[in-house]
C-alpha positions as CSV (number, residue, x, y, z in Angstrom):
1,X,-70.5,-72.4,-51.9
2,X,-70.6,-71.9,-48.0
3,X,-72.5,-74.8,-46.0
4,X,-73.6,-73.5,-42.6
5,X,-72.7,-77.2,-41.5
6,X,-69.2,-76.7,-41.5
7,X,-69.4,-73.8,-39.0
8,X,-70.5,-76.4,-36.1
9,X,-67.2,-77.4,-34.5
10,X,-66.4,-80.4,-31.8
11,X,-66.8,-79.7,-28.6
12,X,-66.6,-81.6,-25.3
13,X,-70.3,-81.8,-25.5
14,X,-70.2,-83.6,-28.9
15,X,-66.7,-85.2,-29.0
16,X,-65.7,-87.6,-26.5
17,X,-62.6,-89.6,-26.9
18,X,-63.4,-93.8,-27.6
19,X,-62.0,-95.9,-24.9
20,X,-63.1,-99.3,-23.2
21,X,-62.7,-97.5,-20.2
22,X,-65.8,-95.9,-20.5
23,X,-67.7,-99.5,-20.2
24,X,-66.5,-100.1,-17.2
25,X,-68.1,-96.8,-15.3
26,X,-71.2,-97.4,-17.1
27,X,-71.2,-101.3,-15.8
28,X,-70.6,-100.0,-12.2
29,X,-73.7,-98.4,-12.1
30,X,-76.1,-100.3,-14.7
31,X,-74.5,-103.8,-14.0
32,X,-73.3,-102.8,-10.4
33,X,-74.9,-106.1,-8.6
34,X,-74.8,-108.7,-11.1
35,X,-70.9,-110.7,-10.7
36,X,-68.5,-109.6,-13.3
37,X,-65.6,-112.4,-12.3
38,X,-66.0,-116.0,-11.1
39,X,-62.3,-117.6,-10.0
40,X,-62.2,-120.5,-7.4
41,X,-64.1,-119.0,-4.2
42,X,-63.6,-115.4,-5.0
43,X,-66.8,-113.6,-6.6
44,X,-67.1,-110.0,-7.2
45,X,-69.3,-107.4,-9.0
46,X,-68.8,-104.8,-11.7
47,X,-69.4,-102.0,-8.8
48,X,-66.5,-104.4,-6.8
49,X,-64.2,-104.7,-10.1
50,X,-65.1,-100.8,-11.0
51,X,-63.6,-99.6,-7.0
52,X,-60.7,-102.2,-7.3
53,X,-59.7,-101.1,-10.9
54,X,-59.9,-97.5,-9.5
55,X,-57.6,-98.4,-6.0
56,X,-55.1,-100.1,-8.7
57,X,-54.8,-97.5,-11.5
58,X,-54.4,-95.3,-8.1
59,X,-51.8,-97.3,-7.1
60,X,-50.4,-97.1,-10.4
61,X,-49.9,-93.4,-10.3
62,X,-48.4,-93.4,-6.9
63,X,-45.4,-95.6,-8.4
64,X,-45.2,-92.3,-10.9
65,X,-46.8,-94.8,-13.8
66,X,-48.8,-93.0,-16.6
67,X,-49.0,-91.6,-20.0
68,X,-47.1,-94.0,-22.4
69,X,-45.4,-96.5,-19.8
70,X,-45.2,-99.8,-20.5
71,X,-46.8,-102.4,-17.8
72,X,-46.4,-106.2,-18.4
73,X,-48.2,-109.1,-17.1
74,X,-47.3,-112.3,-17.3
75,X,-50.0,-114.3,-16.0
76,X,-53.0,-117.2,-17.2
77,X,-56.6,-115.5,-16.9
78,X,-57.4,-114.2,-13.4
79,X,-59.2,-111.1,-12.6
80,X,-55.8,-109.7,-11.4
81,X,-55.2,-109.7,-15.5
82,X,-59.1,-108.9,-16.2
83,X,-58.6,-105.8,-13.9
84,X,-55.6,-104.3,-15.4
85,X,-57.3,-104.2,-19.2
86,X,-59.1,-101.3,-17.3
87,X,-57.0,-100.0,-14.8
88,X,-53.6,-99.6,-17.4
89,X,-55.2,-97.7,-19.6
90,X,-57.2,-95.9,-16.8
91,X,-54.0,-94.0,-16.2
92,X,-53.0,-93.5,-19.5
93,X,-50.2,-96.4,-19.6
94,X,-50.2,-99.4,-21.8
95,X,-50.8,-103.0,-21.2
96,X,-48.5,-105.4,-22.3
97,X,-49.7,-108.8,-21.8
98,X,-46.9,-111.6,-22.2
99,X,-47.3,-115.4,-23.4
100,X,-46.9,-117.3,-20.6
101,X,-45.3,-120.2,-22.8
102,X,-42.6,-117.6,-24.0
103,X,-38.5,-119.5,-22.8
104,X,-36.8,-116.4,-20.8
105,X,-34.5,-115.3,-23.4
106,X,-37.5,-114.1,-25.2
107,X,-39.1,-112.6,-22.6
108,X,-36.1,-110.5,-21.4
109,X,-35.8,-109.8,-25.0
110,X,-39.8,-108.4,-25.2
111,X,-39.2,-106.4,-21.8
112,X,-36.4,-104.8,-22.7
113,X,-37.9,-103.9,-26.4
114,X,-41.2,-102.6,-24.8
115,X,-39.3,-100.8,-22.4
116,X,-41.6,-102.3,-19.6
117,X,-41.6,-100.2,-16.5
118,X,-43.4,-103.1,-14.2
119,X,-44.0,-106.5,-14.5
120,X,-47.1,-108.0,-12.5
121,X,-46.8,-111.9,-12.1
122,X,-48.8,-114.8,-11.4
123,X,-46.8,-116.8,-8.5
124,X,-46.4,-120.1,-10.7
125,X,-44.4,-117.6,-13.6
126,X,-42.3,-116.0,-10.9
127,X,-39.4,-118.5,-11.6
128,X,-39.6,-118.0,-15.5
129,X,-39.5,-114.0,-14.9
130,X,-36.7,-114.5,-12.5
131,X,-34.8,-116.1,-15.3
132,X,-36.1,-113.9,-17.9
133,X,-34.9,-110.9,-15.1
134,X,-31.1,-112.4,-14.9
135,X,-30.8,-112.2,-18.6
136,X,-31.4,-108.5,-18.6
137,X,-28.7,-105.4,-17.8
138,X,-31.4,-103.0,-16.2
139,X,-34.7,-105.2,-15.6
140,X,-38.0,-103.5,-14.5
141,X,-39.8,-104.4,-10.7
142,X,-42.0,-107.1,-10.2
143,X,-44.5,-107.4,-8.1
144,X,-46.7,-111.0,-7.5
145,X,-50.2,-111.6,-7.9
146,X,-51.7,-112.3,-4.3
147,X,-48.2,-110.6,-3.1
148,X,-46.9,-107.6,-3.7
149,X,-48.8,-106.9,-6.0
150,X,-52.2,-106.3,-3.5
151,X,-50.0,-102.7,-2.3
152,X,-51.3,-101.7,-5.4
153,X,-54.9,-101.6,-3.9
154,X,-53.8,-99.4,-0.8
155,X,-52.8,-96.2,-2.6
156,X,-55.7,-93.3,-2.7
157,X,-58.0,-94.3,-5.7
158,X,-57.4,-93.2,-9.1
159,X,-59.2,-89.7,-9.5
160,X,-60.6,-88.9,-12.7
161,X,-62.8,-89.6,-15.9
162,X,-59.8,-92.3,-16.9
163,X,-60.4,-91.3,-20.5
164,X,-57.4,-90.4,-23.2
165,X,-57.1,-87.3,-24.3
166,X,-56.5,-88.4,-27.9
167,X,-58.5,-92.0,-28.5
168,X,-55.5,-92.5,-30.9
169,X,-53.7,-92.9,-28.1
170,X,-52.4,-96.2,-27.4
171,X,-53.8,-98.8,-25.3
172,X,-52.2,-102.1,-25.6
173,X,-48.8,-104.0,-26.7
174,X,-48.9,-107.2,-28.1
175,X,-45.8,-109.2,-29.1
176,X,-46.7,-111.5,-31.9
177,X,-44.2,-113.8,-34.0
178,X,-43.4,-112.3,-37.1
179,X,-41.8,-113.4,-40.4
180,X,-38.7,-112.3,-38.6
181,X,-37.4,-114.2,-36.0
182,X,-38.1,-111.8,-33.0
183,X,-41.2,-111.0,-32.0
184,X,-42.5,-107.6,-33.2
185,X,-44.7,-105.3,-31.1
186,X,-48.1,-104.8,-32.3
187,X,-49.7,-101.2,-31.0
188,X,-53.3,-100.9,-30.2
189,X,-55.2,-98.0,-29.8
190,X,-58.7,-97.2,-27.6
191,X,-60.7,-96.5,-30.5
192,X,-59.9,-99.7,-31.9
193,X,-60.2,-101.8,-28.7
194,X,-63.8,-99.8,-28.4
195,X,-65.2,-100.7,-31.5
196,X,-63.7,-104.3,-31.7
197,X,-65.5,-104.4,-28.4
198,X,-68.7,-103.2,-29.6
199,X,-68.5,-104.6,-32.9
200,X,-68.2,-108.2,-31.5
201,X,-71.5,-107.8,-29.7
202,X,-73.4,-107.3,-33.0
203,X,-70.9,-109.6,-34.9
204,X,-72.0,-112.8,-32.3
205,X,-74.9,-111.3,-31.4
206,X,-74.3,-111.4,-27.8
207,X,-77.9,-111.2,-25.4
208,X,-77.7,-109.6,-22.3
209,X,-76.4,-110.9,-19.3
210,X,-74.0,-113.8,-20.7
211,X,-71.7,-115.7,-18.8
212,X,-68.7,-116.1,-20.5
213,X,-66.0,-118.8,-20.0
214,X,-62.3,-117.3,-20.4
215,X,-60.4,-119.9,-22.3
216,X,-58.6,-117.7,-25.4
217,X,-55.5,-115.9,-23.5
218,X,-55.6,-112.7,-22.4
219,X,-52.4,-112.2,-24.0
220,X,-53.6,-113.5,-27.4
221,X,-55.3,-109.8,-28.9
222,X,-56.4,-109.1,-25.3
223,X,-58.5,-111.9,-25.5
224,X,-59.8,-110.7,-28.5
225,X,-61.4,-107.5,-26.7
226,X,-63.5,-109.8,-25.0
227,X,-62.8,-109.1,-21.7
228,X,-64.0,-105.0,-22.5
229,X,-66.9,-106.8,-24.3
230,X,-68.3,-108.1,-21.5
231,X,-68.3,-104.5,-19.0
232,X,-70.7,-103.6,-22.1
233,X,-73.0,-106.6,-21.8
234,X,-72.8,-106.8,-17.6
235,X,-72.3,-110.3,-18.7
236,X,-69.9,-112.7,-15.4
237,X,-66.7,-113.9,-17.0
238,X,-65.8,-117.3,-15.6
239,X,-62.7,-118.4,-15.3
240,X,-62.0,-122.6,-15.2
241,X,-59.5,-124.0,-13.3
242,X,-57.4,-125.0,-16.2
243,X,-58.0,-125.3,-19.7
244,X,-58.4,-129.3,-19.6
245,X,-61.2,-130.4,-20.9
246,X,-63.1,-131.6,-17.7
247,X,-62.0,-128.2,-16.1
248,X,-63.9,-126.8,-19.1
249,X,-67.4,-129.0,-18.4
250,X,-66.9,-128.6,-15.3
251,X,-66.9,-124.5,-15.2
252,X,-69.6,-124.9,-18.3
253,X,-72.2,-127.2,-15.6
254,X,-71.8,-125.4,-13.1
255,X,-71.7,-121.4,-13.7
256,X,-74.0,-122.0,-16.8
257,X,-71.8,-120.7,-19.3
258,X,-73.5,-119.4,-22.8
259,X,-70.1,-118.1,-24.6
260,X,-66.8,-118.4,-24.8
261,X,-64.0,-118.4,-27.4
262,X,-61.2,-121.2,-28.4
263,X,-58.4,-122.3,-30.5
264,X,-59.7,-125.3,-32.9
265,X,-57.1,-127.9,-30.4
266,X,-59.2,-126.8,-27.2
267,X,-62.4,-127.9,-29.4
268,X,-61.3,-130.8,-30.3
269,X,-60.1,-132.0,-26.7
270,X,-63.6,-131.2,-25.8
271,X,-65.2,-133.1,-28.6
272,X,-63.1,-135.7,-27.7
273,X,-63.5,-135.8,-23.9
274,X,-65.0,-138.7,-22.3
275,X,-65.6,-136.1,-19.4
276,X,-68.0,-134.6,-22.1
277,X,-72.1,-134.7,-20.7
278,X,-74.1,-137.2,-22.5
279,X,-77.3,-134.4,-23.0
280,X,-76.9,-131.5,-25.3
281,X,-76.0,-128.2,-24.2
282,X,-79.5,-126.4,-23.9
283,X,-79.5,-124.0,-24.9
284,X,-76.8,-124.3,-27.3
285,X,-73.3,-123.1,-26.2
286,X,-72.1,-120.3,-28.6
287,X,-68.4,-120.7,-29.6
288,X,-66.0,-118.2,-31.5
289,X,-63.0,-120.5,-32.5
290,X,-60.0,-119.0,-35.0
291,X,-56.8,-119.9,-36.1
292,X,-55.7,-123.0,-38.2
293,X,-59.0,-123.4,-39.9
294,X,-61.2,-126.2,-37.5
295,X,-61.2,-129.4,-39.5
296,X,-65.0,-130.0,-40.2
297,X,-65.1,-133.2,-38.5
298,X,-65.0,-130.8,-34.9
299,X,-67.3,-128.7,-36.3
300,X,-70.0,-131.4,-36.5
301,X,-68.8,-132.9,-33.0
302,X,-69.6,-130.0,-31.7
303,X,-72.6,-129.2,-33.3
304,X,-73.8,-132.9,-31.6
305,X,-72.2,-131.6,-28.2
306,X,-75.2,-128.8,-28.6
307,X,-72.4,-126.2,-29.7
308,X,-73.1,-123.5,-32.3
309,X,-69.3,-122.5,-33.6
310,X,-68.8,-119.8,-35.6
311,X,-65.5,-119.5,-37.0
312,X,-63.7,-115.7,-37.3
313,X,-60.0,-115.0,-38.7
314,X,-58.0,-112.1,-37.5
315,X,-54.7,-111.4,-36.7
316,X,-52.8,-109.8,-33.8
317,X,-52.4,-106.4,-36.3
318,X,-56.5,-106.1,-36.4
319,X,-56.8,-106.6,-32.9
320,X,-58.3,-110.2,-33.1
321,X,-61.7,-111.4,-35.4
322,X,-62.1,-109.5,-38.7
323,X,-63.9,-111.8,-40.5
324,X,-66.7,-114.4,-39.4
325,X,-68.5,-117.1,-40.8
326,X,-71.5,-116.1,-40.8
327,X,-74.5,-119.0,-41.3
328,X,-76.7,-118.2,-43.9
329,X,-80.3,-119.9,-43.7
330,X,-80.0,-121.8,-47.1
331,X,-76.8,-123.4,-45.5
332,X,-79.6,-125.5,-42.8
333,X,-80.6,-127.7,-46.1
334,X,-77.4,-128.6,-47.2
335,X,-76.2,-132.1,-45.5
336,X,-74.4,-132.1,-42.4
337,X,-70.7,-132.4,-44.3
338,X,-71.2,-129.3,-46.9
339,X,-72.6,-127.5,-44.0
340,X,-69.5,-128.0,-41.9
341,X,-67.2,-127.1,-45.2
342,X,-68.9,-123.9,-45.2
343,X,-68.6,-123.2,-41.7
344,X,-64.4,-123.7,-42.0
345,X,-64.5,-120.4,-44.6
346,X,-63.4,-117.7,-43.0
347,X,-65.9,-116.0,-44.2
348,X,-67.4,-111.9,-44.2
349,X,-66.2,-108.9,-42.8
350,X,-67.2,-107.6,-39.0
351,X,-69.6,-105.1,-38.5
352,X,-66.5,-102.3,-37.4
353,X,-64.5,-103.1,-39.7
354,X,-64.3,-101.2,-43.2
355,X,-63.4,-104.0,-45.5
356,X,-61.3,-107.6,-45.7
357,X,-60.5,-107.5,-49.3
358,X,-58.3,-110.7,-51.2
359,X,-56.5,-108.9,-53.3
360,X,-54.2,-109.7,-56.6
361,X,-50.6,-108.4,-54.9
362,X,-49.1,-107.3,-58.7
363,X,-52.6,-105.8,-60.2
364,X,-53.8,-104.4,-57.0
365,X,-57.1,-105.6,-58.0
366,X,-59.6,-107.7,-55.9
367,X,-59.6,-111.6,-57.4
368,X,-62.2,-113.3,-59.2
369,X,-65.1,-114.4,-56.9
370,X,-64.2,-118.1,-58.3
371,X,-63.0,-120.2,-55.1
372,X,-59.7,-121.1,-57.3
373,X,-57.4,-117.6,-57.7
374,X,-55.5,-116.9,-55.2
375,X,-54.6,-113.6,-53.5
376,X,-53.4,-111.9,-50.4
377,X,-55.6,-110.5,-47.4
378,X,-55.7,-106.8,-47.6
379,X,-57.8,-105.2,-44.6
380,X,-58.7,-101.4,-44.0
381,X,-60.4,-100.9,-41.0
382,X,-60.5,-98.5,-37.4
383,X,-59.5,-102.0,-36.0
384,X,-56.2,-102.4,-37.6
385,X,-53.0,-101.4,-35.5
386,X,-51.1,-98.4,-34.7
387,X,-48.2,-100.0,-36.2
388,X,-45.0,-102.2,-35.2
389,X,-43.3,-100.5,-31.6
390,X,-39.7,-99.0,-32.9
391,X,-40.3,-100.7,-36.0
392,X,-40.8,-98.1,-38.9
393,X,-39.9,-100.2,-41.7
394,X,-42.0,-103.2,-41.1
395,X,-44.7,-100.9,-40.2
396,X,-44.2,-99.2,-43.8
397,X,-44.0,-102.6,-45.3
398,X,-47.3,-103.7,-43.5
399,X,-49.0,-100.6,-44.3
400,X,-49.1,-99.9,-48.1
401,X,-51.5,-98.5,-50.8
402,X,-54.1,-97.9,-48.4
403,X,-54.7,-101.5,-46.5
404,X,-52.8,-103.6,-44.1
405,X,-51.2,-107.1,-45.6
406,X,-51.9,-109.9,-44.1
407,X,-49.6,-112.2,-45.1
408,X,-52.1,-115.1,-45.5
409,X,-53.3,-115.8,-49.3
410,X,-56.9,-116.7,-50.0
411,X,-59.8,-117.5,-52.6
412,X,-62.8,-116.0,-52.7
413,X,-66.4,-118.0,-53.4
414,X,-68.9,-116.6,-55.9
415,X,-71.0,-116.1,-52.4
416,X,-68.2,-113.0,-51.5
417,X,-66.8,-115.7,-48.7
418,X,-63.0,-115.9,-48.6
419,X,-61.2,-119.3,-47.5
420,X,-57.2,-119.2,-46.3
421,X,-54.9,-121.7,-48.7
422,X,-51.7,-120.8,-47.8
423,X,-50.2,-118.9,-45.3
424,X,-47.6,-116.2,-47.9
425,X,-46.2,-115.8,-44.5
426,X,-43.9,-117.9,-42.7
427,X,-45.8,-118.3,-39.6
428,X,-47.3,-121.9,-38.6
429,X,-50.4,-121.8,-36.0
430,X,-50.1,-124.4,-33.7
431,X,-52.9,-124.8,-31.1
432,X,-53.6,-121.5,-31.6
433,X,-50.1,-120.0,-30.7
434,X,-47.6,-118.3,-34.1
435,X,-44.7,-119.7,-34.6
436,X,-42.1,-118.5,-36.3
437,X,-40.4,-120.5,-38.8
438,X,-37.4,-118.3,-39.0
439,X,-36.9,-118.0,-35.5
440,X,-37.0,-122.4,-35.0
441,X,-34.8,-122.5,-38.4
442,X,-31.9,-120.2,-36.5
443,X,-31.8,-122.8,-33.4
444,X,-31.5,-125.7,-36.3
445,X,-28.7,-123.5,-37.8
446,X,-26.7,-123.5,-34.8
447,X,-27.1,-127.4,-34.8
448,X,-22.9,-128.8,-35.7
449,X,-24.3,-131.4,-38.1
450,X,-27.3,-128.8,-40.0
451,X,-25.9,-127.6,-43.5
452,X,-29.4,-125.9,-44.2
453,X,-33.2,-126.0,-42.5
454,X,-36.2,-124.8,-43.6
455,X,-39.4,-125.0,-41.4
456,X,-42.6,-125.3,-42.9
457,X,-46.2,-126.6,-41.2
458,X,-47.5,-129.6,-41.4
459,X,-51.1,-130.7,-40.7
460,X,-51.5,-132.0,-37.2
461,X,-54.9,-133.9,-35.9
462,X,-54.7,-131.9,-32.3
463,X,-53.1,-128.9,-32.7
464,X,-54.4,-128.2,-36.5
465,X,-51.0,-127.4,-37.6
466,X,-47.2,-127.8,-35.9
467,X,-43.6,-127.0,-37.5
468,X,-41.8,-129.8,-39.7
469,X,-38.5,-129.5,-40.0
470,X,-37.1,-130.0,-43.6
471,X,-32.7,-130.7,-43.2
472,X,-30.1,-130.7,-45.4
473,X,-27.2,-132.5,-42.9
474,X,-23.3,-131.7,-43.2
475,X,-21.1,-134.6,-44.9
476,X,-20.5,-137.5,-42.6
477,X,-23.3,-136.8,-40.2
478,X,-25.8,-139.3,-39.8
479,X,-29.8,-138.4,-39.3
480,X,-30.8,-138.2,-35.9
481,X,-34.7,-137.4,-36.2
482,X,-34.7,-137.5,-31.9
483,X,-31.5,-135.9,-31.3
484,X,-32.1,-132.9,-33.5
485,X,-35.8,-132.6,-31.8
486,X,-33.9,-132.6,-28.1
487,X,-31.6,-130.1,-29.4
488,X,-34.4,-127.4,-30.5
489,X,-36.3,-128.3,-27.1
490,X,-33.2,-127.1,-25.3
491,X,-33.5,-123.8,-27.1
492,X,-37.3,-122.5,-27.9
493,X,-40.4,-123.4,-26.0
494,X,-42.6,-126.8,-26.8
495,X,-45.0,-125.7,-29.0
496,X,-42.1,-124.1,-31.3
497,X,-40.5,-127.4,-31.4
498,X,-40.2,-129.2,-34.3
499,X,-42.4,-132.4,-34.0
500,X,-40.6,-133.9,-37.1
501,X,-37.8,-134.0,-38.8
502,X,-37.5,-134.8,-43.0
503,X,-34.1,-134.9,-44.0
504,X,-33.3,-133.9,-47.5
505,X,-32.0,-132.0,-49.9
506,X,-33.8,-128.7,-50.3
507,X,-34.5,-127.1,-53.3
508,X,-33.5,-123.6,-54.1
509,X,-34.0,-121.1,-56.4
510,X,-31.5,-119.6,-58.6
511,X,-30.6,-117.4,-56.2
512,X,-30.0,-120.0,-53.3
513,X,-33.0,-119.0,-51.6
514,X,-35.2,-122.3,-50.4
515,X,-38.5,-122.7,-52.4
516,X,-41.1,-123.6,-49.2
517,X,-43.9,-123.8,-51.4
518,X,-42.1,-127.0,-52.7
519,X,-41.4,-128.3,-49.3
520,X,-45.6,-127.4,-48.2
521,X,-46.3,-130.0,-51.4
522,X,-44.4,-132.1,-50.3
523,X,-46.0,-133.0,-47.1
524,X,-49.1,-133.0,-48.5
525,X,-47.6,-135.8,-50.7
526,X,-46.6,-137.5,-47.0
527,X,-49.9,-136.9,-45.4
């Protein structure tokens, strides 16, 4: 049977690519007056940001950057780093934002492997690319934020509707620390990046006109699509002068901040902060916090602080958030401490995104509803990536039977909210930042006294969670807790180190492989 409705095709009329780009012409002229970026003295508008993001995607081109080429910054947040989330993918190239915590051998290695065309840098991470640069055989240009980089601006403006032709197309490259022990290259498309953005307005519920407090990294998800969130809302994204907690107050006092977003540590300085104002935030701040679940103590110092937290999971595959704990009213009657256990679920899917299933990994069945079986995290959704860059296998491996594997097993409550137990993966989140336990186990490998190592995480009260070292030492060598800690610092950045050091033997399966699940009960047994 025919249906006439098949005979109606897309068109350019009807069919128009998804990109954040597009929020950022539509800001320029319904947001043009209100000030999209607050940084020290310097104060600009969305019309200001739109003609400065056009001058740099301009200036872009007339290095003979577009369609596909990699551009990295390595910077903290700035509006230099706000502008190119627009003014990359403006031209078609993609923005690779680095962790400005990386050591340089890791970030030669990530330039190289994203085949980075440019690198933009913020002057006080100059030195680190310099070293990062003299570790590489054909390194990319570098131009400095507030230097070389401001030629950018004098180049004729970028002409053009800035949209892909294909919103498949990608938009972003995010290095995140796998299960190996180099980083892998997460893809992002401009569909995705739309609807996280959009999504995340109906998700949090964001009013009109919010000022917004850029603590979460730009590099971390893109912020998690924050930063395109708020060209949507005409909202003014502050940025503090550091992340320290009086910094924080400070910013919050004096810009009126309503929003921002946080790893559970940053929280918990606050909380903890005698820089903290004695009267409640009024209104309340609202608060998007993820990683290492926020121990419910912070939860209810916030909550006192006049903070409403609402706690999402995500991963750097799903572009950020995918899940949130969303309040339910019946939770307001329950006292203050099964309130603030329900709030550290990671609760329901986003609004964008399709479904966060927990799923039995041999049955490939959903689990129980009984907050005691557990499963893995199995997400389908226009949110999760492209797939790992020049990385077909793990992409294949991440990608099966229709969803993408997290990697973190869960429960699920009779109420459909899921709650992380373990992390299937061996990645520790420590103030927000993945660590790799393979990549800290190689440097303890290459210690002359280390017969075996095995790095597993181990509750922390600031960070939520930081790498324990578990090692088996060589015949005739004697522990040396400090000395093996000194030895890793030499090697990986801080908050990879190893903040302790068990030594043991470690038990092993059959097969000789290490049995981490025994090690995890066993510092629960220290703790």
């Amino acid at each position: 049977m025919h249906h006439h409705f098949d005979t109606l095709g897309r068109v350019e009329a009807n069919h128009v690519a998804l990109s954040p780009v597009s929020f950022l012409k539509r800001a320029a002229i319904v947001h043009a007056d209100v000030t999209a970026v607050v940084h020290g003295d310097v104060r600009r508008t969305w019309a200001q940001t739109h003609a400065r993001v056009r001058q740099i995607a301009g200036g872009l081109v007339a290095r003979g950057l577009g369609l596909g080429d990699t551009i990295t910054v390595i910077a903290p947040n700035c509006p230099e780093l706000f502008e190119m989330h627009f003014a990359v993918p403006m031209c078609g190239a993609v923005l690779s934002t680095l962790n400005t915590r990386l050591e340089p051998a890791t970030i030669a290695y990530i330039l190289d492997h994203s085949d980075s065309r440019l690198v933009i840098v913020a002057p006080e991470m100059a030195g680190l690319v310099q070293e990062a640069i003299a570790l590489m055989q054909t390194p990319p240009e570098t131009l400095e934020i507030g230097g070389a980089f401001e030629t950018l601006l004098t180049a004729p403006p970028f002409d053009g509707e800035g949209l892909p032709a294909d919103e498949w197309q990608a938009i972003a490259l995010n290095y995140t620390s796998g299960t190996s022990g180099r980083p892998k290259g997460v893809v992002y498309h401009h569909r995705g990046a739309y609807l996280m953005a959009l999504g995340t307005v109906a998700a949090w519920a964001v009013p009109g006109k919010p000022v917004y407090m850029s603590v979460v990294p730009m590099f971390h998800c893109n912020g998690w699509g924050h930063p395109w969130m708020m060209a949507i809302m005409g909202g003014t994204v502050v940025f503090p002068l550091s992340n320290a907690p009086e910094d924080l107050f400070h910013a919050i006092q004096t810009h009126g901040v309503t929003h921002f977003g946080a790893a559970p540590a940053v929280l918990q300085m606050l909380a903890e902060s005698s820089a903290a104002p004695k009267a409640r935030f009024d209104p309340p701040l609202q608060v998007m916090t993820a990683g290492a679940p926020p121990p419910p103590a912070i939860l209810e110092r916030m909550a006192k602080l006049g903070a409403e937290v609402m706690h999402v999971y995500g991963l750097t595959e799903t572009f950020g958030h995918i899940s949130q704990c969303l309040p339910q009213d019946h939770w307001e009657h329950l006292d203050p401490a099964s309130q603030a256990a329900n709030r550290s679920r990671q609760g329901v899917a986003l609004p964008m995104v399709e479904e966060v299933a927990v799923m039995d990994r041999d049955t490939g069945r959903p689990v129980p509803p009984d907050g005691e079986t557990q499963g893995e995290i199995a997400i389908r959704a226009n949110t999760v990536m492209k797939g790992y860059y020049k990385d077909p296998k793990a992409t294949s491996e991440a990608m099966t039977d229709g969803y993408f594997w997290s990697g973190d097993g869960a429960v699920v409550y009779p109420d459909g909210y899921m709650q992380i137990r373990d992390r299937l993966k061996d990645v520790i989140i420590s103030g927000g930042e993945n660590v790799s336990s393979v990549e800290v186990e190689a440097v303890l490998y290459r210690h002359p006294d280390v017969l075996a190592a095995a790095v597993v995480a181990r509750p922390h009260p600031k960070w939520g969670e930081v790498p324990c070292a578990f090692v088996e030492l060589r015949d005739g060598a004697a522990p040396d807790e400090q000395g093996i800690i000194a030895f890793c610092r030499e090697h990986l950045a801080g908050f990879k180190t190893p903040k302790s050091v068990v030594f043991a033997d470690l038990p092993k399966t059959a097969t000789g492989k290490i049995q981490k699940f025994e090690l995890r009960k066993r510092i629960q047994e220290m703790e």
